[in-house]
C-alpha positions as CSV (number, residue, x, y, z in Angstrom):
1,X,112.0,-103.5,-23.3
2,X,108.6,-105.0,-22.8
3,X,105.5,-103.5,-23.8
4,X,103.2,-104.5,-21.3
5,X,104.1,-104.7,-17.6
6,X,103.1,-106.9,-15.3
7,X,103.1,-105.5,-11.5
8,X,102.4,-108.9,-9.7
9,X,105.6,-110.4,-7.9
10,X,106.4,-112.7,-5.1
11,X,106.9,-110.9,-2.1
12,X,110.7,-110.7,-1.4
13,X,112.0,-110.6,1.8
14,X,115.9,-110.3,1.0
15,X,114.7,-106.7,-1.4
16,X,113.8,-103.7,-0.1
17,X,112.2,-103.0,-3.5
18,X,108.3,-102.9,-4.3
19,X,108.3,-103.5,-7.7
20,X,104.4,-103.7,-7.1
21,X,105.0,-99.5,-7.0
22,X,107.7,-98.9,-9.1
23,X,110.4,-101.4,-10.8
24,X,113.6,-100.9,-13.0
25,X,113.2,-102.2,-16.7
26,X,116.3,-100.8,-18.5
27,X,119.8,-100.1,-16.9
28,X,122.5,-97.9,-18.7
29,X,125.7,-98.2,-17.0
30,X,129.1,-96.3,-17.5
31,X,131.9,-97.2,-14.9
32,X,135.1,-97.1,-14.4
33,X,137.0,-99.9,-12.8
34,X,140.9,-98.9,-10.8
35,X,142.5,-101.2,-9.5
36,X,144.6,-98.9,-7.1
37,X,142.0,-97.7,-4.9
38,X,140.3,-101.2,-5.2
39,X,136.9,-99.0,-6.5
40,X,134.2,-98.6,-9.2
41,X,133.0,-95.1,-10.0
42,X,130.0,-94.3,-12.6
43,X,126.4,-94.3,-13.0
44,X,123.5,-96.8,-13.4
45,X,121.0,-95.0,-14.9
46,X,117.7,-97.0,-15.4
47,X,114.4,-96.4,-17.0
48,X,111.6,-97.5,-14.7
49,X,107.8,-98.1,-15.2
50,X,105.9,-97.2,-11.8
51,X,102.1,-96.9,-11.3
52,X,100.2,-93.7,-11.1
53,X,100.5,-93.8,-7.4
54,X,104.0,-94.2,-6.6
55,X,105.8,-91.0,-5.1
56,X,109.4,-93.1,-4.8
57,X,111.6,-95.7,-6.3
58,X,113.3,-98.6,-3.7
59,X,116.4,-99.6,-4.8
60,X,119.1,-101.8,-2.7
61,X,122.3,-101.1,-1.6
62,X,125.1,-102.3,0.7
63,X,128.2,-100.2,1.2
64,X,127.9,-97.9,-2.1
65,X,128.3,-94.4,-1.7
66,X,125.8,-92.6,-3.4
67,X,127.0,-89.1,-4.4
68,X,123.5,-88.0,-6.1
69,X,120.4,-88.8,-8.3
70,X,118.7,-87.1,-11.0
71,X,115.7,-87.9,-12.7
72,X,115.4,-88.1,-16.7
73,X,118.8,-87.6,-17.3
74,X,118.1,-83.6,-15.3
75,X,116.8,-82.9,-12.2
76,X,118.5,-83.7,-9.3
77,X,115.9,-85.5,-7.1
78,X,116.1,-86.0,-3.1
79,X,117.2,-89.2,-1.9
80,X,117.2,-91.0,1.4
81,X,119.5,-94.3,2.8
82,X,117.5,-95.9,5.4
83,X,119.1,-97.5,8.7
84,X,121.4,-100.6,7.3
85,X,120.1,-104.2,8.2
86,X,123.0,-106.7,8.6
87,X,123.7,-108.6,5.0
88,X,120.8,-106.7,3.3
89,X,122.3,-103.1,3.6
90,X,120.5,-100.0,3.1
91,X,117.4,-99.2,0.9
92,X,118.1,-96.4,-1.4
93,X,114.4,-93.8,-1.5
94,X,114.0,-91.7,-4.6
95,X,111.5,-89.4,-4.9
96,X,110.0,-89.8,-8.0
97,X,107.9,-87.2,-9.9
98,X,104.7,-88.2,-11.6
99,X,106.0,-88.4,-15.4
100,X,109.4,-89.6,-14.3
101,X,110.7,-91.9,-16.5
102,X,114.2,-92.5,-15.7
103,X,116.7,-92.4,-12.7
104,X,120.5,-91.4,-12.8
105,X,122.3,-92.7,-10.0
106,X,125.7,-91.5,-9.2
107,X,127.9,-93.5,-6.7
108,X,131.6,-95.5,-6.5
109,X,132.0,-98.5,-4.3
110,X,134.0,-99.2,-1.3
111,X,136.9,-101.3,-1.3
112,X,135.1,-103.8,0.7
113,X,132.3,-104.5,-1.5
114,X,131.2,-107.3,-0.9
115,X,130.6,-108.5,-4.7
116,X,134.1,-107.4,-5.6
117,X,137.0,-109.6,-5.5
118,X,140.7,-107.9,-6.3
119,X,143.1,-110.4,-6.7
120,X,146.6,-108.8,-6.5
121,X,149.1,-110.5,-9.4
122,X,150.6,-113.1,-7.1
123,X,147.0,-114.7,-7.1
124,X,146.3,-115.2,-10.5
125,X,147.8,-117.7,-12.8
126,X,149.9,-115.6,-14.5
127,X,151.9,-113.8,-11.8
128,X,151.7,-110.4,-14.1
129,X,148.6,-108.4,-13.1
130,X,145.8,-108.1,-11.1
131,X,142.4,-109.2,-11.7
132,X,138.6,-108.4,-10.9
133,X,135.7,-110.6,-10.7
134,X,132.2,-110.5,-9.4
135,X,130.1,-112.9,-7.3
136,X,126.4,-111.6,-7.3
137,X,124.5,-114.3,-6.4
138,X,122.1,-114.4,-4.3
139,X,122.3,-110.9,-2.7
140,X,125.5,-109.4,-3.6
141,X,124.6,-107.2,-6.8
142,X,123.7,-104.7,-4.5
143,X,127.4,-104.3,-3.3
144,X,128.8,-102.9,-6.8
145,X,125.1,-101.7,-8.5
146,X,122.1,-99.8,-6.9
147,X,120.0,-102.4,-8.0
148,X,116.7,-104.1,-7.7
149,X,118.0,-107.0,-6.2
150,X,115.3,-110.1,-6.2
151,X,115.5,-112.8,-8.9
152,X,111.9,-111.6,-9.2
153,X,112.3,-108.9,-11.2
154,X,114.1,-108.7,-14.5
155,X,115.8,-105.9,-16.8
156,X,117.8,-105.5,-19.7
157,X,121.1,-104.0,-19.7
158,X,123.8,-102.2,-21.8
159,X,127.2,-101.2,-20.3
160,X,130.5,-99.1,-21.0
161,X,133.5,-100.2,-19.0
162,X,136.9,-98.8,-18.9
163,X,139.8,-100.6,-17.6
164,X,143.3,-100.3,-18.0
165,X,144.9,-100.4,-21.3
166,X,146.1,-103.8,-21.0
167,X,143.2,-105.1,-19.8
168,X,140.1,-107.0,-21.4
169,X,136.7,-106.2,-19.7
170,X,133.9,-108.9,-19.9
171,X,129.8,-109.4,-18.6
172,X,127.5,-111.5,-18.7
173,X,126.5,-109.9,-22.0
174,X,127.7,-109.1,-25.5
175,X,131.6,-109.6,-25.7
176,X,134.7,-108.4,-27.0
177,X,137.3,-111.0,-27.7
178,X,140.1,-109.6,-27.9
179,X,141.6,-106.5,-25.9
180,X,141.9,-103.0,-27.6
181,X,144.3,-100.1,-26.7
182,X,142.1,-97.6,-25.4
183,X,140.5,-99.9,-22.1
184,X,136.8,-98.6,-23.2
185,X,134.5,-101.4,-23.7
186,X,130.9,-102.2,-25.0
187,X,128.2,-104.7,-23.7
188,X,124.6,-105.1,-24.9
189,X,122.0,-108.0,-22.8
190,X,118.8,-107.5,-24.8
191,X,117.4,-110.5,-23.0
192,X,115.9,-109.8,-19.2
193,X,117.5,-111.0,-16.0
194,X,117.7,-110.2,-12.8
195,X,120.5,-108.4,-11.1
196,X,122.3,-111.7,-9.4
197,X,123.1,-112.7,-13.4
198,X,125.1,-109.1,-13.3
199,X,128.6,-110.0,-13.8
200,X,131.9,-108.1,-14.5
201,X,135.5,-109.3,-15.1
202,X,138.7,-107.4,-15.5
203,X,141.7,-108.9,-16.0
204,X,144.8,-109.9,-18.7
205,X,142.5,-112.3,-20.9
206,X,142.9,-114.1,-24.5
207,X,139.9,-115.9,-26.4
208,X,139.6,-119.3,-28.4
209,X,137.1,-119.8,-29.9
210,X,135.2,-123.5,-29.3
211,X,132.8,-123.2,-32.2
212,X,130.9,-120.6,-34.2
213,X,128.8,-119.9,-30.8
214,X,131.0,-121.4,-28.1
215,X,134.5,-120.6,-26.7
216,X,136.9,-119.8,-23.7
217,X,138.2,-116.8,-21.8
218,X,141.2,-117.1,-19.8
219,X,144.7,-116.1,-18.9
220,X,146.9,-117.0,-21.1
221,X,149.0,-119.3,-19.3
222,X,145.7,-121.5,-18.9
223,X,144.3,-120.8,-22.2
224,X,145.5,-124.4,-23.6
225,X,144.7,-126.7,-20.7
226,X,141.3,-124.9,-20.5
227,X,140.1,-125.3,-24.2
228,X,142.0,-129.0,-23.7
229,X,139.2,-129.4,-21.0
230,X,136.3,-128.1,-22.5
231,X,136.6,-129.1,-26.3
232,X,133.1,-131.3,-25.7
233,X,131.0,-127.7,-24.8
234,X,129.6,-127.6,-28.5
235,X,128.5,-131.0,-28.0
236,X,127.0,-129.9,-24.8
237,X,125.2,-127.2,-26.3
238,X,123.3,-129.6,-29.1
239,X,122.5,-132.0,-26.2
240,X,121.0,-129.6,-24.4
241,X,119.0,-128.5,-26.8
242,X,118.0,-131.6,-28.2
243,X,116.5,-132.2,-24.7
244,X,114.5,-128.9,-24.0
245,X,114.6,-126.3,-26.6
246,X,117.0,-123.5,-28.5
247,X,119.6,-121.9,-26.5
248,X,118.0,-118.6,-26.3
249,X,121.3,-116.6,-25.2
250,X,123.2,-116.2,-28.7
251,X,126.5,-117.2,-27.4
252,X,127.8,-119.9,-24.6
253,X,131.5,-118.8,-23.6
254,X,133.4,-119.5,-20.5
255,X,135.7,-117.4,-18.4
256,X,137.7,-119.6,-16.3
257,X,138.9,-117.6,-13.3
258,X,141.5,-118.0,-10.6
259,X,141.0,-120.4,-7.9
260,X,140.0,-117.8,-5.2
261,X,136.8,-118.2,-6.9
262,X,134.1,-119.7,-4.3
263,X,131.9,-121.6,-6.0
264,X,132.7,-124.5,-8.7
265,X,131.0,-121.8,-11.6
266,X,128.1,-119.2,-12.0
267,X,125.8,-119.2,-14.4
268,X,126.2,-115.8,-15.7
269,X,123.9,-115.3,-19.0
270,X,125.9,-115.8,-22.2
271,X,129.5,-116.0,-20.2
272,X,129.7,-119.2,-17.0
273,X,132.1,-118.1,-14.4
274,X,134.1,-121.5,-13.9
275,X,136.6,-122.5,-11.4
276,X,140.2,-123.9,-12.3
277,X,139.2,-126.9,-9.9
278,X,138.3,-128.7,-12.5
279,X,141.0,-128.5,-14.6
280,X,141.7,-132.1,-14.6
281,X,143.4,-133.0,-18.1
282,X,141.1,-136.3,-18.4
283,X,137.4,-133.7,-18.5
284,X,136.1,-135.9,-15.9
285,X,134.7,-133.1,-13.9
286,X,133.1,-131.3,-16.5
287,X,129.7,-132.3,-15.5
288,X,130.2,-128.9,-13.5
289,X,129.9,-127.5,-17.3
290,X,126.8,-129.1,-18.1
291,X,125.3,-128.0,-14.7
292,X,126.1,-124.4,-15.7
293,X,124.5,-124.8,-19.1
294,X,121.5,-125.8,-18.3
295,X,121.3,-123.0,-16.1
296,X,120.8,-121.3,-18.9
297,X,117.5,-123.0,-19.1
298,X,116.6,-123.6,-15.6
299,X,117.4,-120.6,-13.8
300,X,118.0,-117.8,-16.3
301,X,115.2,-118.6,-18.6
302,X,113.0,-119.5,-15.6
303,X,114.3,-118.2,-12.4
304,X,113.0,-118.6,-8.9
305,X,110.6,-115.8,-7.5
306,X,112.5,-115.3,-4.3
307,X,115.6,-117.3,-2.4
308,X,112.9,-119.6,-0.9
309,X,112.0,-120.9,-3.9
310,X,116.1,-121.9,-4.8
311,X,115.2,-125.9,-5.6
312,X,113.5,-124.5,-8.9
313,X,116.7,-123.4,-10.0
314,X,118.8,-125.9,-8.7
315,X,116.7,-129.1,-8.4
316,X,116.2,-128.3,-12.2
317,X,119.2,-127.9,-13.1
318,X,120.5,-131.2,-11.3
319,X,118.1,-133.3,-13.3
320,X,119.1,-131.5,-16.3
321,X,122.9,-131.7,-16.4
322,X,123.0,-135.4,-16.0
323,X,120.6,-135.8,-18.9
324,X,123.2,-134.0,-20.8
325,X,125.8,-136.0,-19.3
326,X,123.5,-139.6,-20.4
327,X,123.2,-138.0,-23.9
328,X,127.3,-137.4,-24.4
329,X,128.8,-140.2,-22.5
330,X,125.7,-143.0,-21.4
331,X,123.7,-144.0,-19.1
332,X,125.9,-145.7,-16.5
333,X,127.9,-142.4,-16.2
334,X,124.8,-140.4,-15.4
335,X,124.1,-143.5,-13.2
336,X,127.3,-142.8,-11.3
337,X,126.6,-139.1,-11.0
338,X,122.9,-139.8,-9.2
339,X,124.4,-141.9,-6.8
340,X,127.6,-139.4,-6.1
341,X,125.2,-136.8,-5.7
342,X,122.3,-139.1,-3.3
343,X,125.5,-139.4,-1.4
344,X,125.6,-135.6,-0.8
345,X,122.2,-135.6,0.3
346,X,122.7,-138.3,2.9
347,X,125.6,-136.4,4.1
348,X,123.2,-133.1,4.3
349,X,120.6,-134.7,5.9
350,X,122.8,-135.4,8.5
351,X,124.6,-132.0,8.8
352,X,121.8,-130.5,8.7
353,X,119.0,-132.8,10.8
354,X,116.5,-134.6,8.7
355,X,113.9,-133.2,10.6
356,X,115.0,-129.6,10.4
357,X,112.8,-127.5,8.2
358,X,115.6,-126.6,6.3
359,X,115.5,-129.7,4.2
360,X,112.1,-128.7,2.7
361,X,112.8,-127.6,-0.5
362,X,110.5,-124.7,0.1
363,X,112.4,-122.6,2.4
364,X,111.8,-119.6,4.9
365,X,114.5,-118.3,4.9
366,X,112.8,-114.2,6.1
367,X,115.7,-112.8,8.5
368,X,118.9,-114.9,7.1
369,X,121.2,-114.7,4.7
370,X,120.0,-116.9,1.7
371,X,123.1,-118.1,1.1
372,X,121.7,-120.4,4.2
373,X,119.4,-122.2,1.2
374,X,122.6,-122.8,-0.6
375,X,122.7,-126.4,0.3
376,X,122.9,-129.7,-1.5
377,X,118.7,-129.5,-0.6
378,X,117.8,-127.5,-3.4
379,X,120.3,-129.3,-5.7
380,X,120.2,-133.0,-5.0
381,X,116.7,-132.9,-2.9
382,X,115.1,-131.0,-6.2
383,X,116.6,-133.5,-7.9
384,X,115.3,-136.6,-6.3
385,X,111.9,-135.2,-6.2
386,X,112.3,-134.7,-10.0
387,X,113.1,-138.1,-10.7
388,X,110.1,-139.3,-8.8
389,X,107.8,-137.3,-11.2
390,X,109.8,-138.9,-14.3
391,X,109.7,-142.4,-12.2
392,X,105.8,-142.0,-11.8
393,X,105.0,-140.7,-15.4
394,X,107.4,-141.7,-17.8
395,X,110.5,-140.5,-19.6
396,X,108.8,-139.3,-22.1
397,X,106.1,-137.7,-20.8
398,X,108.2,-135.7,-18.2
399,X,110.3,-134.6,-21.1
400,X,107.4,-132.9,-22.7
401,X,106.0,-131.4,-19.3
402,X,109.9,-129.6,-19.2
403,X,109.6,-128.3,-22.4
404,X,106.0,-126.8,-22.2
405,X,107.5,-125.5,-18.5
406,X,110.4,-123.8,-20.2
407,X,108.3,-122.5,-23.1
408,X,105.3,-121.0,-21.2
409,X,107.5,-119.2,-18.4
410,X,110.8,-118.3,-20.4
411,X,112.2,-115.0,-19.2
412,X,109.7,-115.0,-16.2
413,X,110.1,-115.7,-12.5
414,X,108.4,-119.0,-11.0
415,X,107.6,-119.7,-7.2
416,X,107.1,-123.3,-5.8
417,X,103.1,-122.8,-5.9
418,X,102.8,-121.6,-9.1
419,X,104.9,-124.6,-10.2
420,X,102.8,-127.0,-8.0
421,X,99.7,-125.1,-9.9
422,X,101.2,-126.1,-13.6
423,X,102.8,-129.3,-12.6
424,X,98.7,-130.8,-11.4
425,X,97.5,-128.8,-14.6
426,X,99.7,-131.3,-17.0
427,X,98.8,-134.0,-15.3
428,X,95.0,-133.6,-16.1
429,X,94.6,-133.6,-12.3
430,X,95.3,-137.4,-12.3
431,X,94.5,-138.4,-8.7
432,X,96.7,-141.5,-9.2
433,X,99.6,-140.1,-10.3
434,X,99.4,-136.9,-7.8
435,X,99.2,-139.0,-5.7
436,X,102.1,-141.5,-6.2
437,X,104.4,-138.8,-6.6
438,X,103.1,-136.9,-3.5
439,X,104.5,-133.6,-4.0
440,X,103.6,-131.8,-1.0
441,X,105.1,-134.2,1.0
442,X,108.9,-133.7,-1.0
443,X,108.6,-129.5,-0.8
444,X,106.9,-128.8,2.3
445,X,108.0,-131.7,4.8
446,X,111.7,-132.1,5.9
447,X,114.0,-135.4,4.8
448,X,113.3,-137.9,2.2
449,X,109.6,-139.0,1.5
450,X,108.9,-142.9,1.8
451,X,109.1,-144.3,-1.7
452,X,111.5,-142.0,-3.5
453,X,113.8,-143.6,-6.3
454,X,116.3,-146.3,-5.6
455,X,119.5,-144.8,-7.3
456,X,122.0,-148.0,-8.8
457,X,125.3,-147.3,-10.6
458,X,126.8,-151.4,-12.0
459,X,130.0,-149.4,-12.5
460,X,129.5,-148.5,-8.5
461,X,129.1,-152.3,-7.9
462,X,132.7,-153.0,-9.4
463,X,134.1,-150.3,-7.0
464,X,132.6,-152.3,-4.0
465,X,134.1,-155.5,-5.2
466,X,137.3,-153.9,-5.0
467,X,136.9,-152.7,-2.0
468,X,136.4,-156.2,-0.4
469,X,139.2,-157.7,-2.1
470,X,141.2,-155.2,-0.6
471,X,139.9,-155.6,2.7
472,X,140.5,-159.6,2.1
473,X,143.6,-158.6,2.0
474,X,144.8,-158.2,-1.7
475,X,147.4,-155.5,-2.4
476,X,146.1,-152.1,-2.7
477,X,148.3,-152.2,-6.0
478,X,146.9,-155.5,-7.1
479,X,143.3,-153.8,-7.1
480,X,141.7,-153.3,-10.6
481,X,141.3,-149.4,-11.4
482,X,143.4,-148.9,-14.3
483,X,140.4,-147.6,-16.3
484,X,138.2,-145.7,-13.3
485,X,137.3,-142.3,-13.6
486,X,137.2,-139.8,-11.0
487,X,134.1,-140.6,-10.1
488,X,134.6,-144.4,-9.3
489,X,137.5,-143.2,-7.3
490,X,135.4,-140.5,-5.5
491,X,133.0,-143.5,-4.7
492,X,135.8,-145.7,-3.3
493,X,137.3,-143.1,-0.9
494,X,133.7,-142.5,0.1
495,X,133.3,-145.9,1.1
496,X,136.5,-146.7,2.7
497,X,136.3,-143.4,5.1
498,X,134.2,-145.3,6.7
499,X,136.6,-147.6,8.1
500,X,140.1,-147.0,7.4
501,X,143.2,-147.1,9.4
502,X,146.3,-145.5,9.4
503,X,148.5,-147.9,8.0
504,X,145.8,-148.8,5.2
505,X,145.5,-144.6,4.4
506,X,149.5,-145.2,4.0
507,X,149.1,-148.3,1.8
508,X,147.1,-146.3,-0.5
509,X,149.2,-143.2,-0.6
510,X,152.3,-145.6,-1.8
511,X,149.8,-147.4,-4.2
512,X,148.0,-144.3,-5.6
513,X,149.9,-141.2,-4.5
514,X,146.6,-139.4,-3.6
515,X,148.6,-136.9,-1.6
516,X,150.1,-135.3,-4.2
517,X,146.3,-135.5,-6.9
518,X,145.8,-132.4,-9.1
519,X,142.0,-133.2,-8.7
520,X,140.5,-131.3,-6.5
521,X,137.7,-133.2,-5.7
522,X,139.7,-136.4,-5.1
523,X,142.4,-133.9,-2.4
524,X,139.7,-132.6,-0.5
525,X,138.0,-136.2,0.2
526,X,142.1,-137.6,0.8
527,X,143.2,-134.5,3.2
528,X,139.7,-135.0,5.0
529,X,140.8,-138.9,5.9
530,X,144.2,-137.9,6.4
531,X,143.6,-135.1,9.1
532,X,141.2,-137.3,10.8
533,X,143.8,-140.2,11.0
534,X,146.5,-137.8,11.7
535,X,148.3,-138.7,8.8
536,X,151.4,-135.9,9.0
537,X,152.6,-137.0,5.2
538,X,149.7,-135.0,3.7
539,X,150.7,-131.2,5.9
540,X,152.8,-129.6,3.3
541,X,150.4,-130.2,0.7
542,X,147.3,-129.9,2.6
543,X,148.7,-126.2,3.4
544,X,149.2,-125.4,0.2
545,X,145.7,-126.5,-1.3
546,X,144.0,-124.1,1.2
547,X,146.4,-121.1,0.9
548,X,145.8,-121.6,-3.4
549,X,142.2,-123.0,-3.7
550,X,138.9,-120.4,-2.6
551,X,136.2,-123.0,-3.5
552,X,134.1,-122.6,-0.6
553,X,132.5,-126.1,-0.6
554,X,136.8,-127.7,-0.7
555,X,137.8,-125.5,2.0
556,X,134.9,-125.4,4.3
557,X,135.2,-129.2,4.3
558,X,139.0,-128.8,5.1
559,X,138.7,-125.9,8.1
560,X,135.9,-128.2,9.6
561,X,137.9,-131.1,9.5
562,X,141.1,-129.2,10.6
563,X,139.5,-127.7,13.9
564,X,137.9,-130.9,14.9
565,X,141.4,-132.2,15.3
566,X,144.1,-129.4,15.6
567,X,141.9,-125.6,16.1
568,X,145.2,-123.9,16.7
569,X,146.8,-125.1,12.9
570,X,143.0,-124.6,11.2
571,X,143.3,-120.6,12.6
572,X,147.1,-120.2,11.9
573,X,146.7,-121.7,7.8
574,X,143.6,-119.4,7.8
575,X,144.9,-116.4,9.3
576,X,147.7,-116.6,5.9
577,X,145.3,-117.5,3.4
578,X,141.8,-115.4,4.2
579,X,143.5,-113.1,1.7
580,X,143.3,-115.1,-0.7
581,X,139.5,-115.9,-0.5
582,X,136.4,-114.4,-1.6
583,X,133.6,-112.7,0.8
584,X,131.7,-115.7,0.2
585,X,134.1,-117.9,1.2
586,X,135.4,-115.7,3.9
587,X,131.7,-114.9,5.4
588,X,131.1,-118.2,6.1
589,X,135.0,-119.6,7.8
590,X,134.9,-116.4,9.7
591,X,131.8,-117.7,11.4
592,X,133.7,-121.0,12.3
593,X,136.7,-120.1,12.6
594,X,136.3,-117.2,14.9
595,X,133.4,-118.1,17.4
């Protein structure tokens, strides 16, 4: 715990806490996880710092039964729920005394926690048992943990969780590796996060080990293609840190989980929650990895104040991955990955409206869900706007500004004007070079600023050669792509979408046999031009793919698609496979789907 305590914090509008009053600093947490009644039962008990004044503790909650609350470990207290506020639940009051030190909190959650994903054993890998994981982020901790819930404030943690027998429990913590026969497990994070890094899996796990600091959870039917996929992690790891400073988390393992899992991974302190998506066999999609990694700088070292802030995590993190990416495999593949990613924005921009305010990277997001900010804004956006500093000021000079920004704020929370305060301090208030980079014009006004960096991939320019020779009308199996990676193909069916036919969609599937791809990311881009085109060859697999895959950004392309052509077969495929997806997946379909 720290020694001195700092009361100053961003205002939050997504807590109900006022950690300005009264703030957690160290939870102890006993629970026990069963699988039948699709609960957790325990106690978070948390020792709290609070200033003379304060007569209460605000905690957050959403759909937790709270049974009672004692203070110091003794004296049952009086506690209040307050009227619940749709996706930010109820605020839990305890009355504090005026020497209270700690708060016991007694509770079990509901079956529909929000957080909480119980997979039964036909949707799992293995077929065998069932499985639990957690999805915190942004605002979910409070679902399955009276919590504190803002990335603005930060405690330590230690945890005993019992499971069944044949279970292994893991967090984003200290970790067994290997299950024991009594179901009772251990967990120790001595460094501070906040409560969207909270993280708990149950399920029938094994363990390899990478390196001495790395390795990979998973079931054990995809134990070998997983640590087949991510044998370059230690690599990672060194590249990282030859960038921006020691890993400052002891361990780097992954869980990979089962493909209801929404996003593509989670940065979860010491243990990234990854998705079988990008189980490819070729580890051409593990640039997912490396974005998760540097998380660990950019994110959980320095984390953003509040959910308006998100581009400091993300826009970071962007930036950061594909230097990782430049360090292990060259420039031209980082190359590829800027322009992939530009592409996103483009695409955004026009979802979205490039004059809406939501393409600021400072958001407002008071009175939403912040899962609204989870756009490619923050990530690509941030990113751009990052690249522009590094344009205007140099490689290296931009390399030392992250270091010093990681070193002065580690294991503290950052909002966009305290960074626009330290970003003008570095540069010595150089009018010049503020001005060049013009940063108030890429947070706080919507769209692309006028002289932002002109992204170029040569590998890019051999795709669109192809391209025209195709549309000159050589063979689509006479074109040149025995040694592209998924990302030259991802580029190519990019292009193309634009002005394909029917009969030149078949001519690919014969050439290419993109209907029946493993990759994920190639499928969803393939289905999307098939439905479009009405192309009835890609159905049966197209079903399948959404009834098995959860990842939201896949399967929110796929509905969208789907309802813009056929509504009635978009409801009856979701109708059969909502079960299979998490609330964050779910939360967002049902709002399409249904209205």
């Amino acid at each position: 715990m720290t020694a001195e305590i700092n009361f100053m914090h961003s205002d939050d509008s997504h807590s109900f806490a006022r950690p300005r009053l009264a703030k957690v600093q160290h939870l102890i947490l006993n629970l026990q996880v069963n699988f039948e009644s699709k609960t957790i039962t325990g106690t978070a008990i948390y020792n709290i710092v609070k200033t003379p004044e304060a007569t209460e503790i605000i905690l957050d909650t959403r759909d937790l039964v709270i049974e009672q609350v004692k203070l110091d470990k003794a004296d049952q207290t009086t506690f209040y729920l307050s009227e619940t506020e749709p996706f930010l639940g109820e605020a839990l009051h305890i009355k504090l005394q005026p020497h209270t030190t700690s708060i016991s909190i007694y509770y079990h959650t509901l079956p529909q926690a929000a957080a909480l994903q119980w997979l039964e054993p036909n949707q799992t890998a293995g077929k065998k048992y069932p499985f639990l994981f957690t999805q915190s982020q942004a605002i979910l901790a409070r679902t399955w943990l009276p919590c504190q819930d803002s990335p603005g404030i930060r405690f330590t943690y230690e945890a005993q969780i019992q499971v069944p027998a044949n279970f292994l429990a893991l967090m984003s913590a200290e970790n067994p590796q290997e299950k024991n026969s009594t179901g009772i497990y251990h967990f120790a994070m001595r460094q501070p996060i906040p409560a969207y890094l909270m993280a708990l899996a149950v399920g029938d796990l094994v363990f390899k080990e990478i390196s001495f600091n790395t390795g990979i959870y998973a079931e054990p039917i995809m134990l070998a293609p997983a640590y087949h996929e991510f044998t370059e992690l230690p690599h990672m790891l060194e590249a990282a840190e030859n960038l921006y400073g020691k890993y400052l988390w002891d361990r780097y393992d992954l869980l990979l989980l089962p493909p209801s899992f929404p996003f593509g991974g989670m940065e979860n302190p010491r243990l990234t929650f990854v998705t079988p998506t990008i189980i490819t066999g070729d580890q051409s999609l593990t640039s997912l990895v490396a974005h998760e990694l540097a998380h660990s700088w950019s994110g959980n070292l320095v984390t953003n104040a509040t959910w308006n802030d998100f581009w400091l995590n993300e826009g970071f993190t962007v930036y950061f991955e594909r230097r990782i990416m430049e360090a292990l495999y060259g420039k031209e593949y980082a190359n590829m990955l800027k322009v992939l990613g530009y592409q996103d924005l483009l695409d955004a921009l026009q979802e979205i409206g490039p004059e809406d305010p939501d393409t600021q990277l400072k958001l407002n997001l008071a009175g939403r869900d912040p899962d609204e900010g989870l756009t490619e804004i923050a990530y690509e956006k941030g990113n751009l706007f990052l690249l522009k500093i590094e344009e205007v000021i140099g490689r290296s000079r931009f390399d030392a500004f992250i270091r010093d920004y990681f070193r002065a704020f580690a294991f503290q929370s950052m909002n966009t004007e305290s960074f626009l305060v330290f970003l003008k301090k570095i540069l010595q208030n150089d009018a010049h070079a503020i001005s060049q980079i013009n940063p108030e014009a890429w947070i706080y006004a919507p769209g692309i600023p006028t002289g932002a960096p002109i992204l170029i991939s040569n590998k890019f320019k051999e795709v669109s050669l192809q391209i025209e020779n195709w549309q000159s009308g050589t063979p689509a199996e006479a074109l040149i792509t025995q040694h592209w990676t998924t990302q030259e193909w991802l580029y190519f069916l990019n292009k193309i979408a634009k002005f394909i036919s029917l009969p030149q969609l078949e001519e690919l599937d014969g050439a290419f046999h993109f209907t029946q791809t493993s990759n994920a990311e190639i499928a969803t881009i393939w289905f999307k031009m098939g439905i479009s085109l009405g192309y009835s060859a890609i159905n049966s697999n197209l079903e399948e793919f959404l009834m098995r895959v959860g990842r939201r950004k896949f399967v929110l392309t796929l509905y969208q698609a789907l309802l813009n052509k056929d509504t009635e077969r978009a409801i009856s495929i979701y109708h059969k496979a909502r079960p299979n997806y998490h609330a964050v997946t779910t939360s967002t379909l049902d709002d399409i789907i249904f209205t």
